[in-house]
N, CA, C and O of each residue as an XYZ file, in Angstrom:
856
protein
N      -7.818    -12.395     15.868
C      -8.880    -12.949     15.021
C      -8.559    -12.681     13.555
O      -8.347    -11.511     13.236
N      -8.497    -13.695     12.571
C      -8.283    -13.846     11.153
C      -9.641    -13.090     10.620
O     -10.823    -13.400     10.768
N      -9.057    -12.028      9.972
C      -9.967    -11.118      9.485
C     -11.037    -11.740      8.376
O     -10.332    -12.503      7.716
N     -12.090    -11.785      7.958
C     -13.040    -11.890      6.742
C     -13.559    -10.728      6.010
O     -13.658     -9.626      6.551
N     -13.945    -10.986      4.592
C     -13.932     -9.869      3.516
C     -15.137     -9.394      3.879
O     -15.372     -8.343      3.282
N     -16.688     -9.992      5.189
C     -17.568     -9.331      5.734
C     -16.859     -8.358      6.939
O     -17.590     -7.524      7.473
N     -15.451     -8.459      7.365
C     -15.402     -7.718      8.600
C     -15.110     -6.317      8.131
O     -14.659     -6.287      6.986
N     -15.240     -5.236      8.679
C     -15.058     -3.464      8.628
C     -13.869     -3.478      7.788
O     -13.302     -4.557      7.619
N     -13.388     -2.352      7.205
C     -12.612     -1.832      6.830
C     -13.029     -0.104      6.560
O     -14.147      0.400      6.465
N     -11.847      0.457      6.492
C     -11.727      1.773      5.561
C     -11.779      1.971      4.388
O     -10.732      1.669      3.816
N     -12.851      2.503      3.520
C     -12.600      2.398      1.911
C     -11.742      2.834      1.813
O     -11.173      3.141      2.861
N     -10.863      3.254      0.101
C      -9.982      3.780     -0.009
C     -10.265      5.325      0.058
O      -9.440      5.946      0.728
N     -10.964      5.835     -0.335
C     -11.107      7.000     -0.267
C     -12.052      7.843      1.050
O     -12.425      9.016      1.077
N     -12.216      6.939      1.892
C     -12.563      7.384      3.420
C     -13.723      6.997      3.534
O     -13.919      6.275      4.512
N     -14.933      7.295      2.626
C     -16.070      6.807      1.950
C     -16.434      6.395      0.787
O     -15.750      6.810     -0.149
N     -17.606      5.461      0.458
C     -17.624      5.005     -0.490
C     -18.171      5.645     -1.480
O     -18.304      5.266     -2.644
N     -18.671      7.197     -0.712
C     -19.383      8.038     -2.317
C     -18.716      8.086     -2.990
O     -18.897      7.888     -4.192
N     -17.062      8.547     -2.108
C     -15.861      9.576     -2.573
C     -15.333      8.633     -3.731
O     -14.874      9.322     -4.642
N     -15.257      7.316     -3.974
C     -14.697      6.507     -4.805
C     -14.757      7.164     -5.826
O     -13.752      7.835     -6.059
N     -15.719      7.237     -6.664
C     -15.799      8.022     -8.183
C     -14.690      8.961     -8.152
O     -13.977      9.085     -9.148
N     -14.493      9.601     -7.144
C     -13.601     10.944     -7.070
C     -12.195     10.650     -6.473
O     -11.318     11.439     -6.123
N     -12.219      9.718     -6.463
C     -10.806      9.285     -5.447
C      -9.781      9.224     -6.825
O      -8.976     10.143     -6.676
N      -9.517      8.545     -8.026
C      -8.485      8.817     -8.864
C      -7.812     10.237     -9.551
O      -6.826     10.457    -10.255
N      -9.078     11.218     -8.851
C      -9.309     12.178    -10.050
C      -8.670     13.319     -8.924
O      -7.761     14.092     -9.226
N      -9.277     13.274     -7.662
C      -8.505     14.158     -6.582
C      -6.930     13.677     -6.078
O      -6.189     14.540     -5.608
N      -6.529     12.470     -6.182
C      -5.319     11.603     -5.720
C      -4.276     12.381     -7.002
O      -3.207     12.869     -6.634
N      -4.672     12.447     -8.484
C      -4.391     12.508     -9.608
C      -3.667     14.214     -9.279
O      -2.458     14.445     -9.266
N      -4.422     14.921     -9.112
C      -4.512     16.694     -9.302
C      -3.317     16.962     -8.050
O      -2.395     17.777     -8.056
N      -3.767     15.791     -6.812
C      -2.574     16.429     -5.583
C      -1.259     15.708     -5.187
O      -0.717     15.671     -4.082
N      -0.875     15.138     -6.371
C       0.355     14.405     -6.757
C       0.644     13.219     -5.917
O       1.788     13.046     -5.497
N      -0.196     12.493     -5.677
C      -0.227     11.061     -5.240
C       0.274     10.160     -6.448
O       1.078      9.240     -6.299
N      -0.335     10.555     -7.752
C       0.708      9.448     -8.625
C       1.975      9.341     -8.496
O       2.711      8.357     -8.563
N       2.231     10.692     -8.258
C       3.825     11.178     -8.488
C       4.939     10.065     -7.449
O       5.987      9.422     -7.511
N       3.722     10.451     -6.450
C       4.548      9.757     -5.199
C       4.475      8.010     -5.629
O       5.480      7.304     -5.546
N       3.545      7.640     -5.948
C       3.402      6.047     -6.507
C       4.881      5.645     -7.205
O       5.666      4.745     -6.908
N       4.955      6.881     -8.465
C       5.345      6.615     -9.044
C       6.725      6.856     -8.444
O       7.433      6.521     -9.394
N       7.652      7.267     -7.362
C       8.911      7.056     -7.072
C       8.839      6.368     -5.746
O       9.605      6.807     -4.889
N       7.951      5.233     -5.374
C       7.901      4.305     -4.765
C       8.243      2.938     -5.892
O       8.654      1.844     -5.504
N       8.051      3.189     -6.904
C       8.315      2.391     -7.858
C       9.585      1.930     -8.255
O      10.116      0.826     -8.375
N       9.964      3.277     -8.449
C      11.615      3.700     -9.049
C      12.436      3.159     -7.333
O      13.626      2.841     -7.331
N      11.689      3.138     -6.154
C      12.463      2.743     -4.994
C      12.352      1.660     -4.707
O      13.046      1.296     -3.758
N      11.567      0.769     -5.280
C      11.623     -1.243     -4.945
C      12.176     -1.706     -6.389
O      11.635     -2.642     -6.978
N      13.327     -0.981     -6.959
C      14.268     -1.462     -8.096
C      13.338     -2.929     -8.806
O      14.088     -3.905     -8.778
N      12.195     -3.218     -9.297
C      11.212     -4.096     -9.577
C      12.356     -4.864    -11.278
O      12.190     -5.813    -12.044
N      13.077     -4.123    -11.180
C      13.818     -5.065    -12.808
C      14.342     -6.356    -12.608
O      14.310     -7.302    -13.395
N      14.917     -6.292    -11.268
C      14.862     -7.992    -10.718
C      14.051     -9.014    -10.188
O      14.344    -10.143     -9.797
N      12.616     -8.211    -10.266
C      12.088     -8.988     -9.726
C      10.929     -9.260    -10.367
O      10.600     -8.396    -11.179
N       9.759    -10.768    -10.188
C       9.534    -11.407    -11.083
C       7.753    -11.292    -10.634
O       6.809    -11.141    -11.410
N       7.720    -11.429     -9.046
C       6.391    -11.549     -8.674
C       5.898    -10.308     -7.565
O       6.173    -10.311     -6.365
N       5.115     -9.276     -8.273
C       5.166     -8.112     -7.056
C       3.366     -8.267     -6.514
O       2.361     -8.623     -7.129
N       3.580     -7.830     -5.157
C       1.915     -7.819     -4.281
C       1.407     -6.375     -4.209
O       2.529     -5.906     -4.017
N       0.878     -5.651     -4.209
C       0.392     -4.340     -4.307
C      -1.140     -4.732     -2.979
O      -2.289     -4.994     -3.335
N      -0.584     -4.639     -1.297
C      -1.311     -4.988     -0.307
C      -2.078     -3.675     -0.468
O      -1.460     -2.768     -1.025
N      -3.779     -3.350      0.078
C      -4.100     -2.417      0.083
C      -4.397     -1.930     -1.262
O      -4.933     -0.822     -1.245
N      -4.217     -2.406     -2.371
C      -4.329     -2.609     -4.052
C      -5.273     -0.917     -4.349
O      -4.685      0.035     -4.862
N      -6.665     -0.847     -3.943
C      -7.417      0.133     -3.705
C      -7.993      0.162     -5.335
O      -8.390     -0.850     -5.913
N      -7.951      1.603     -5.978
C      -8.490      1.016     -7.266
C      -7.413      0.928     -7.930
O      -7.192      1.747     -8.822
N      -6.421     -0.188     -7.609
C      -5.448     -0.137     -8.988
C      -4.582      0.611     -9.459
O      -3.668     -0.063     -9.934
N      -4.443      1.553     -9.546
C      -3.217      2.740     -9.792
C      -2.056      2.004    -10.133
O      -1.637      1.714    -11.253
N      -1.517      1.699     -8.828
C      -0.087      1.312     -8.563
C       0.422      0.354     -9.460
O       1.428      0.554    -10.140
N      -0.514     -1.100     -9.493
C      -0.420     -1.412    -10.061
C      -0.310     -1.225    -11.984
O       0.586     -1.517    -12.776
N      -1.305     -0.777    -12.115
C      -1.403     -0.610    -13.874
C       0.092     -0.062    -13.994
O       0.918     -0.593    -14.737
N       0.321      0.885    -13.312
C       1.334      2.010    -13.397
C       2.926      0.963    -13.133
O       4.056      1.374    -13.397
N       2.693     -0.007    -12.733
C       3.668     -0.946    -12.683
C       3.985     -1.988    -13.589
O       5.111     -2.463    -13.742
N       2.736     -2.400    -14.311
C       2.525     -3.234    -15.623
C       3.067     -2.600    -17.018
O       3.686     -3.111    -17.951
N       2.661     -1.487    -16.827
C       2.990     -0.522    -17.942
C       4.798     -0.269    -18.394
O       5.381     -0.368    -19.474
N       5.295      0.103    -16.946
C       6.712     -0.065    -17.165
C       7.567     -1.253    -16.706
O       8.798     -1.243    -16.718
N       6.629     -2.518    -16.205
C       7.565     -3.481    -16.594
C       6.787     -4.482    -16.764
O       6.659     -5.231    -15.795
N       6.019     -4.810    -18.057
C       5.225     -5.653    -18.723
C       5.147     -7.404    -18.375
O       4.142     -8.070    -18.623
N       6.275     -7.912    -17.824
C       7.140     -9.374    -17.784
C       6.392     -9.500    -16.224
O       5.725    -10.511    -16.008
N       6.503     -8.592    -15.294
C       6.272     -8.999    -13.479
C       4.783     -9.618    -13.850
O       3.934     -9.189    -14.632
N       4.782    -10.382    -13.293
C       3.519    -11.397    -12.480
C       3.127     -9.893    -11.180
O       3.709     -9.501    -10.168
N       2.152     -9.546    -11.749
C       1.510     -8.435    -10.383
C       0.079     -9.086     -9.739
O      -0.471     -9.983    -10.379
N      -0.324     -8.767     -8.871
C      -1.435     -9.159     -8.016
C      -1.509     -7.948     -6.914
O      -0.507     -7.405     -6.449
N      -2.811     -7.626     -6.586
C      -3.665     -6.886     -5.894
C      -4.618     -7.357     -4.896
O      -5.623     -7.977     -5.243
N      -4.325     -7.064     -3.515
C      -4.907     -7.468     -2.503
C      -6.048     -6.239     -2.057
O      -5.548     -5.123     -1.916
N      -7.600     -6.361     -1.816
C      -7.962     -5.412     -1.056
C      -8.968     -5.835     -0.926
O      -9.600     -6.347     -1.850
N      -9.570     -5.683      0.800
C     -10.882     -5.975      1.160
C     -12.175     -4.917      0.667
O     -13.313     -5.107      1.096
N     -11.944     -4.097     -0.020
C     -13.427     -2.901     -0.730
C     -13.370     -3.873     -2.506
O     -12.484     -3.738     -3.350
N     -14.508     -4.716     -2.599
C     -15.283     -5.068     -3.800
C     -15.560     -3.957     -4.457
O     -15.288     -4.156     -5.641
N     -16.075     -2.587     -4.244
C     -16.246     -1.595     -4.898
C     -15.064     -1.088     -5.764
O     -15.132     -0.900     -6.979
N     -13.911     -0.881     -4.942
C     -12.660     -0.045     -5.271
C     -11.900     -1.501     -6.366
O     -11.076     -1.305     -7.259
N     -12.513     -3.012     -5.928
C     -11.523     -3.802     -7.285
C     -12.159     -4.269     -8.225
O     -11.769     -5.032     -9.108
N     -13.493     -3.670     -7.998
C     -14.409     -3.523     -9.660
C     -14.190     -2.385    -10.369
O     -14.490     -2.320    -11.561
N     -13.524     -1.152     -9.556
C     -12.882     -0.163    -10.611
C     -11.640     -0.386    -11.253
O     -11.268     -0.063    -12.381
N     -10.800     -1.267     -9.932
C      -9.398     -1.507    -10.765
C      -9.427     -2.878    -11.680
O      -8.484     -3.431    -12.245
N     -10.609     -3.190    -11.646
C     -10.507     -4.509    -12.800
C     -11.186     -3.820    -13.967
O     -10.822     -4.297    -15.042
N     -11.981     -2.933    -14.055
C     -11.838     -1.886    -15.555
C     -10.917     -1.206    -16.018
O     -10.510     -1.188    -17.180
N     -10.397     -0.370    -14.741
C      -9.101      0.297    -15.493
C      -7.979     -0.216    -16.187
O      -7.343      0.486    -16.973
N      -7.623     -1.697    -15.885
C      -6.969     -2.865    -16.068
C      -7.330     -2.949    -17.463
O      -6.569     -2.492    -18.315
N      -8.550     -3.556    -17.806
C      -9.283     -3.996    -18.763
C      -8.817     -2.942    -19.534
O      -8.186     -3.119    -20.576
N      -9.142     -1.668    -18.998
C      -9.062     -0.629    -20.299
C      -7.198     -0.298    -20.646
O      -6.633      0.058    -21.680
N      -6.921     -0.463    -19.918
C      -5.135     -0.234    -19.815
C      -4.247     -1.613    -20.950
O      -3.163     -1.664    -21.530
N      -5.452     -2.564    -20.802
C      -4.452     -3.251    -21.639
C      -3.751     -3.926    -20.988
O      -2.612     -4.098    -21.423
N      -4.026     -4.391    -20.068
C      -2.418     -4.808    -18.695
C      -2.933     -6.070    -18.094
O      -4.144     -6.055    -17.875
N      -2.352     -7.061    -17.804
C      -2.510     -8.454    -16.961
C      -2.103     -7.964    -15.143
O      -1.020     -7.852    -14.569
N      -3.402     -7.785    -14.713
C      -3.320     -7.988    -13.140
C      -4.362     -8.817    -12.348
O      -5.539     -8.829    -12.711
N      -3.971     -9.452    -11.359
C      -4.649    -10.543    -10.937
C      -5.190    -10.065     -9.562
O      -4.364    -10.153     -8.653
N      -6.599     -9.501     -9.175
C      -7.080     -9.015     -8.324
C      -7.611    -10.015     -6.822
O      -8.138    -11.068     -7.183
N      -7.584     -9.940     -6.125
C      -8.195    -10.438     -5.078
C      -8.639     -9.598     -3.895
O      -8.007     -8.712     -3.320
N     -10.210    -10.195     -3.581
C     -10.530     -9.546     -2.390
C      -9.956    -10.517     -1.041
O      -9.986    -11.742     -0.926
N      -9.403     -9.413     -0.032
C      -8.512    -10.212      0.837
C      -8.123     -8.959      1.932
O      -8.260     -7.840      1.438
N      -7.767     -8.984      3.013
C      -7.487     -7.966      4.055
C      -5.845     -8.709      3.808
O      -5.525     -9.853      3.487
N      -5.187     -7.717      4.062
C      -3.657     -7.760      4.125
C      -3.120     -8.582      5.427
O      -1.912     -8.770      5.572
N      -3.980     -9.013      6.269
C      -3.916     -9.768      7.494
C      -4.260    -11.181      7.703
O      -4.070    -11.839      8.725
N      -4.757    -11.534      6.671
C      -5.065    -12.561      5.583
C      -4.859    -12.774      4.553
O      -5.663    -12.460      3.675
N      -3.759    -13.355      4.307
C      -3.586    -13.103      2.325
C      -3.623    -14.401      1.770
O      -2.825    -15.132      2.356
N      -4.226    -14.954      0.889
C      -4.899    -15.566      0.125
C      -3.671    -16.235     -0.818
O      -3.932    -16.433     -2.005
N      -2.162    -16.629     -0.236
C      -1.103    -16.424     -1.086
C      -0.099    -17.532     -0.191
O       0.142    -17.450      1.013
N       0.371    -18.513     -1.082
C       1.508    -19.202      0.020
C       2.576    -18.479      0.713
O       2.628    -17.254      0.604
N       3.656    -19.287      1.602
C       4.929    -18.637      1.699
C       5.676    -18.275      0.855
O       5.589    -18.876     -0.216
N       6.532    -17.352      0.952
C       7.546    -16.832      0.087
C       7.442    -16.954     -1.254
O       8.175    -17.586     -2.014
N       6.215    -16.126     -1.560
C       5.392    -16.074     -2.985
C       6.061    -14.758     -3.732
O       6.394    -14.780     -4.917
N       6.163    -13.978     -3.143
C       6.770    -12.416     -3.952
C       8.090    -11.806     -3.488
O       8.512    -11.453     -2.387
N       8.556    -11.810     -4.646
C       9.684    -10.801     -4.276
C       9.741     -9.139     -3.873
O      10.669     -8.554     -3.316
N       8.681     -8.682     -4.253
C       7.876     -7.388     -3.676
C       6.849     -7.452     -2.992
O       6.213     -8.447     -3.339
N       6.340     -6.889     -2.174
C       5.348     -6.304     -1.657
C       5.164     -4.831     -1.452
O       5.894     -4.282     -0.626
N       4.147     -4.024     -2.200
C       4.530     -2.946     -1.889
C       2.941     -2.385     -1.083
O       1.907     -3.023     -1.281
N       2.959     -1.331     -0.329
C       1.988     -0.514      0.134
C       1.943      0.936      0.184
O       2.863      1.538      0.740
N       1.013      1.533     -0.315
C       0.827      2.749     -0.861
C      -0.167      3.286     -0.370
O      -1.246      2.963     -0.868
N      -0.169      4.364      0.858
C      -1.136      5.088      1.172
C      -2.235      4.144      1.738
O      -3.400      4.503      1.566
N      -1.996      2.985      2.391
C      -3.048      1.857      3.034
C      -2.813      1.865      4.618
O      -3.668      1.618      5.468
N      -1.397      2.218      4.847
C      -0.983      1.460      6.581
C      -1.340      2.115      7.173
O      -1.328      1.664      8.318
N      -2.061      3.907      7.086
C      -3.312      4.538      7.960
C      -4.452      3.751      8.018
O      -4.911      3.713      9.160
N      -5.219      2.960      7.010
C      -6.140      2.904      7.229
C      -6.222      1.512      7.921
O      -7.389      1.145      7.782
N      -5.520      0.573      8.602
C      -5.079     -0.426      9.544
C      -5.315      0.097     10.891
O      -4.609      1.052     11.217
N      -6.258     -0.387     11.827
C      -6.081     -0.114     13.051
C      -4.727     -0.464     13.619
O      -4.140     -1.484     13.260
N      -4.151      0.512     14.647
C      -2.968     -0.296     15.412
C      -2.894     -1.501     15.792
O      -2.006     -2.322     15.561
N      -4.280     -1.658     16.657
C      -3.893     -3.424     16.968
C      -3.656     -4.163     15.779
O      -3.016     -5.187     16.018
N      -3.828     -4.069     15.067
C      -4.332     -4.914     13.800
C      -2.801     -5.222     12.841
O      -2.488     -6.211     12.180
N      -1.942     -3.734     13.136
C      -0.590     -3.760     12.142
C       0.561     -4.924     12.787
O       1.447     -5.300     12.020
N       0.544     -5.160     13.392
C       1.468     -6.798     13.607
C       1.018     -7.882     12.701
O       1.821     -8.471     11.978
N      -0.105     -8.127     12.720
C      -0.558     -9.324     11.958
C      -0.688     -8.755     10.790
O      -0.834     -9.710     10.026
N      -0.729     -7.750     10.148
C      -0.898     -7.443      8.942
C       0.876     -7.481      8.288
O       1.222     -7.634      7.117
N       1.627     -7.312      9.341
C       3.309     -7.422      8.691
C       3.856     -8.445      8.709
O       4.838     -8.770      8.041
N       2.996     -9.364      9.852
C       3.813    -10.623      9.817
C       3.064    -11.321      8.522
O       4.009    -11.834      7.922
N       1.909    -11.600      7.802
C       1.418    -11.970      6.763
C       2.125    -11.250      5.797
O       2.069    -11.843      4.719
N       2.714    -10.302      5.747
C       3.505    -10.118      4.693
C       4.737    -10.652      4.610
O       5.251    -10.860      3.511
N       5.381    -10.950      5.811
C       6.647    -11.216      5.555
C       6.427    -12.764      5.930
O       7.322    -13.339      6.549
N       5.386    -13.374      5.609
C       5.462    -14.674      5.223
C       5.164    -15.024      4.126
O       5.155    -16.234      3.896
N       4.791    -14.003      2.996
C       4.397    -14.060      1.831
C       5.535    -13.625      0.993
O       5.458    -13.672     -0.235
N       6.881    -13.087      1.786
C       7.965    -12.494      1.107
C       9.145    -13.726      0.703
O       9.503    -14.589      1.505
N       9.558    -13.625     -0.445
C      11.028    -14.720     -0.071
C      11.819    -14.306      0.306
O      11.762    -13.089      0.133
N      12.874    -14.675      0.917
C      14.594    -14.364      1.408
C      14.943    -13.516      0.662
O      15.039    -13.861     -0.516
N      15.264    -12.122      1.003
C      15.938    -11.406      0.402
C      14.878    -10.334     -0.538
O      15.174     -9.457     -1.349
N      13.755    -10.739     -0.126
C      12.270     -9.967     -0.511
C      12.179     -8.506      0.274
O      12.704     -8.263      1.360
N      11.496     -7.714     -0.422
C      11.563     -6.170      0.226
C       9.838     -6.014      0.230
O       9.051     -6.136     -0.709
N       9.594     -5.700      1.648
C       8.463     -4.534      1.674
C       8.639     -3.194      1.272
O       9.408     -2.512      1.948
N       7.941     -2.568      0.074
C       7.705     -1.002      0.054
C       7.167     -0.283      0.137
O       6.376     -0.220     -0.804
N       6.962      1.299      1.564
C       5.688      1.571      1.881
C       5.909      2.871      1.596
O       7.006      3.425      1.528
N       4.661      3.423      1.404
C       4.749      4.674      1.163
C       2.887      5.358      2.088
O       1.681      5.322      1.845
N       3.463      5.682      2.745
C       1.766      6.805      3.587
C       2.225      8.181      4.108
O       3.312      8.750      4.013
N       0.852      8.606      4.790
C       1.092      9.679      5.463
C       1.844     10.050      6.662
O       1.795      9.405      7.709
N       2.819     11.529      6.410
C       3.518     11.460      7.681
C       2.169     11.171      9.006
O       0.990     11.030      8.683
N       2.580     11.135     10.250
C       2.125     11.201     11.245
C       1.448     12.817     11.685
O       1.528     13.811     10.963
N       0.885     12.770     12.841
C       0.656     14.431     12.919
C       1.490     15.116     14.151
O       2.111     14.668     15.115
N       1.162     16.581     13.582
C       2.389     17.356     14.195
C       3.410     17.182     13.536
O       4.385     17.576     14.176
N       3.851     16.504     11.892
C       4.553     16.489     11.046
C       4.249     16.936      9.545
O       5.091     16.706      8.677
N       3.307     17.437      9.304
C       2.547     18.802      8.405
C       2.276     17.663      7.600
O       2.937     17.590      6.565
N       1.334     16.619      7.868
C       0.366     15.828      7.665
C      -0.689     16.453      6.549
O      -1.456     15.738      5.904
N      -0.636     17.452      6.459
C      -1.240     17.848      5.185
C      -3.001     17.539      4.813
O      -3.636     16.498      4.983
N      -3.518     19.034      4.183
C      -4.732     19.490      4.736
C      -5.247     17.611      3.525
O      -6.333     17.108      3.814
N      -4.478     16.962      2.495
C      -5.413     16.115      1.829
C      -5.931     15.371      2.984
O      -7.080     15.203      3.391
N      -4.444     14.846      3.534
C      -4.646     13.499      4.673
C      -5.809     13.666      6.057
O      -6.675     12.935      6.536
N      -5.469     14.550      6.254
C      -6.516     15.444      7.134
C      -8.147     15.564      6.538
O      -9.041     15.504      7.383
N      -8.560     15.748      4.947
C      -9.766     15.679      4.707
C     -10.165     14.141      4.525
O     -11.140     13.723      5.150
N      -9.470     13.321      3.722
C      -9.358     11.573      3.735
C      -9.621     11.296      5.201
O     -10.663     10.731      5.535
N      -9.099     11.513      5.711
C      -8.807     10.864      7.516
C      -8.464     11.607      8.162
O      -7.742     12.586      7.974
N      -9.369     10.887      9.747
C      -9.013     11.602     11.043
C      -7.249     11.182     11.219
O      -6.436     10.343     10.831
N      -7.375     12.777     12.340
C      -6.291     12.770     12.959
C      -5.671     11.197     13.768
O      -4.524     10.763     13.877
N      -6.909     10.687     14.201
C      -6.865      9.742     14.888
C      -5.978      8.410     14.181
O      -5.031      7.766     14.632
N      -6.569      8.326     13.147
C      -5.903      7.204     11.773
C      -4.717      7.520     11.534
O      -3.990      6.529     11.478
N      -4.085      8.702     11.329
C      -2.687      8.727     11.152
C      -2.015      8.918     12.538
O      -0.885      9.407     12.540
N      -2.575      8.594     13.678
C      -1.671      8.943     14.827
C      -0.695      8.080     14.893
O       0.330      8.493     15.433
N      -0.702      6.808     14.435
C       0.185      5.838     14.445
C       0.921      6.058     13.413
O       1.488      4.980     13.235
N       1.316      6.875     12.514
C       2.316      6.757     11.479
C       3.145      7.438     11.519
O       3.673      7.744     10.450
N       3.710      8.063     12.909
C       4.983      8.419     12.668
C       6.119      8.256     12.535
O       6.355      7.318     13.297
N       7.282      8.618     11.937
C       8.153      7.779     11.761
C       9.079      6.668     12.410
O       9.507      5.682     11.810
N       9.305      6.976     13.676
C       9.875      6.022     14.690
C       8.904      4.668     15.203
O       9.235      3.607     15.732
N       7.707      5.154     14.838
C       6.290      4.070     15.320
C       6.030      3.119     14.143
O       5.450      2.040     14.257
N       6.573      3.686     12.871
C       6.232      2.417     11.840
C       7.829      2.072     12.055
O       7.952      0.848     12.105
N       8.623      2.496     12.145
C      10.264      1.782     11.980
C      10.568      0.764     13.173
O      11.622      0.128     13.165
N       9.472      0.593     14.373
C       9.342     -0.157     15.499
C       8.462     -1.362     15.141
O       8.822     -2.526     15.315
N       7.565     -1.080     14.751
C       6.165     -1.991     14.059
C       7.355     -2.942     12.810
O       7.237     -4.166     12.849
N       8.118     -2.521     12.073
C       8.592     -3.081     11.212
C       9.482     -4.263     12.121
O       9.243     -5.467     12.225
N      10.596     -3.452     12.733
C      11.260     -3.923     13.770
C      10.888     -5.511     14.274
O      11.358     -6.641     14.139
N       9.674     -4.814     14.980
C       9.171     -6.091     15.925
C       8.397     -7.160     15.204
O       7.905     -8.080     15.857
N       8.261     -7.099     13.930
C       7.729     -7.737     13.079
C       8.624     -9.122     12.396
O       8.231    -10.170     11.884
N      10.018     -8.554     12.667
C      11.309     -9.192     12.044
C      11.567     -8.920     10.559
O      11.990     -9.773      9.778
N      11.368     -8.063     10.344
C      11.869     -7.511      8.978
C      14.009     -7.264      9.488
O      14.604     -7.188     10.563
N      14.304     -7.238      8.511
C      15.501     -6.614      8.914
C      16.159     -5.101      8.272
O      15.885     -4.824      7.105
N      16.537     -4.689      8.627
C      17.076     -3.339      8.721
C      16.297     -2.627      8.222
O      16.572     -2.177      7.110
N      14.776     -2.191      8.999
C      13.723     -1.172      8.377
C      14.548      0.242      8.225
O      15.314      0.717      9.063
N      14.305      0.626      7.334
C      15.069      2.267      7.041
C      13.505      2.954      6.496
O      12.519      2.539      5.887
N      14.032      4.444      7.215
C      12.880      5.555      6.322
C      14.359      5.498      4.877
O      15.521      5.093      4.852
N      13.566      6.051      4.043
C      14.260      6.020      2.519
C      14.122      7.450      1.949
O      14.895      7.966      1.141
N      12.968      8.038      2.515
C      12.689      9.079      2.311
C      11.576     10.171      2.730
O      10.530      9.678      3.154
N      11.634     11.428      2.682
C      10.364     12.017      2.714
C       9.727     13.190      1.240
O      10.305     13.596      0.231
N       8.667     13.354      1.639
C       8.457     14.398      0.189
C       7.209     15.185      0.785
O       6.654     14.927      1.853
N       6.970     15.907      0.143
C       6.015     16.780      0.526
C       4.847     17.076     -0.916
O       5.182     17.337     -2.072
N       3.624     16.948     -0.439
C       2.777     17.172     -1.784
C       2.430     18.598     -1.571
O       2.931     19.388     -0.771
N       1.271     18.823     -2.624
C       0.786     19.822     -2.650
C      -0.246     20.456     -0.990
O      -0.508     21.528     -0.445
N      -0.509     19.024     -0.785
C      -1.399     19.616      0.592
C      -1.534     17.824      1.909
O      -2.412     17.463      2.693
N      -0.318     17.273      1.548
C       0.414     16.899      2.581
C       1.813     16.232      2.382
O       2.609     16.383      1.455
N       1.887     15.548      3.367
C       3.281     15.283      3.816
C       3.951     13.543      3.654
O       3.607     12.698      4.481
N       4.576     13.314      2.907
C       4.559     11.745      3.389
C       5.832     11.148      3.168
O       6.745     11.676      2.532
N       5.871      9.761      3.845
C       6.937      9.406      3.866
C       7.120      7.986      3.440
O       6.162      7.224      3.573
N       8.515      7.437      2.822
C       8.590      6.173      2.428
C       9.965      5.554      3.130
O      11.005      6.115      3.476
N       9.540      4.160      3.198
C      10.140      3.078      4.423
C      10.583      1.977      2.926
O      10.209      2.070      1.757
N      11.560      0.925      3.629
C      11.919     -0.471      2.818
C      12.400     -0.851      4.387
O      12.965     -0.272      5.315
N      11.645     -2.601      4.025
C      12.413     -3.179      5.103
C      12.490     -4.626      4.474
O      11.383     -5.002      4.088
N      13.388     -5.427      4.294
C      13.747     -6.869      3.695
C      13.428     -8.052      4.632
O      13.039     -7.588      5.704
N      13.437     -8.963      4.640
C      13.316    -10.461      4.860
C      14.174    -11.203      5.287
O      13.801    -12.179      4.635
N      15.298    -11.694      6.019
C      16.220    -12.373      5.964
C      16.181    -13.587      5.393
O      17.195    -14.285      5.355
């Protein structure tokens, strides 16, 4: 079933009180940090049109406008709350980003529209059934030779870390371990999904994937 911007989701910050507090706690336990060498890992100097799926309030983006002013960026996310914050921070940043409310399983975007797609701390909050159709809409939104870039929480029983653990149940990250998203990519038809890396924050654990388009 083709998702709508009335059907459920996960806010970004687990709840919608937590929003106010979600830039400011993400900020202190080095989640930018990590944004920010997901950045430096989808080499963005060649490329012209990037998607930021899972958008949330914006971060990634601004933080992508800022150091490369020229990309055409756009922001996908089904919470209206979380892209009325990132359309101020925008506003206040000075920066051209083009927001849309949209579930990543539905994207609001022709074929082979971006040469990036990136995701940041979103593919927990995807039910399992749900992550096939959410990859194959991406990689119909990718062109030839287009890269997905993800970055979330390790899985558990992989020191998942007390943040990911207060954000979300155990249950939400059970699907993210590393061999279970490098299969999901797999069967999706991406080609040659690779982990790229891991890192460790202050109070969890996470890991980043690239997988291309043929």
């Amino acid at each position: 079933m083709t998702a709508t911007t009335d059907s459920p989701y996960l806010p970004a910050a687990g709840h919608d009180l937590l929003l106010p507090f979600y830039d400011i706690v993400t900020r202190v336990l080095g989640v930018e940090r990590t944004r920010a060498a997901l950045l430096d890992q989808a080499q963005l100097a060649a490329a012209a049109r990037v998607l930021d799926v899972g958008c949330g309030t914006g971060s990634l983006l601004i933080a992508l406008k800022r150091a490369y002013p020229g990309l055409e960026a756009m922001g996908a996310d089904p919470d209206a709350k979380a892209l009325a914050r990132a359309r101020r921070k925008a506003g206040r940043a000075g920066v051209s980003v083009h927001f849309d409310r949209a579930f990543g399983s539905s994207l609001p975007y022709p074929e082979q529209h971006f040469d990036r797609v990136l995701s940041s701390f979103m593919f927990h909050h995807v039910p399992p059934a749900e992550r096939p159709a959410l990859l194959a809409e991406i990689l119909r939104v990718l062109r030839p030779e287009g890269r997905l870039e993800l970055v979330d929480f390790a899985g558990p029983g992989t020191g998942a870390g007390v943040l990911s653990r207060w954000l979300h149940s155990q249950q939400q990250l059970a699907g993210n371990g590393e061999d279970t998203v490098l299969e999901l990519l797999h069967r999706a038809g991406f080609s040659e999904p690779c982990l790229v890396g891991r890192a460790e924050l202050p109070l969890a654990s996470v890991r980043f994937y690239q997988a291309s388009k043929k």
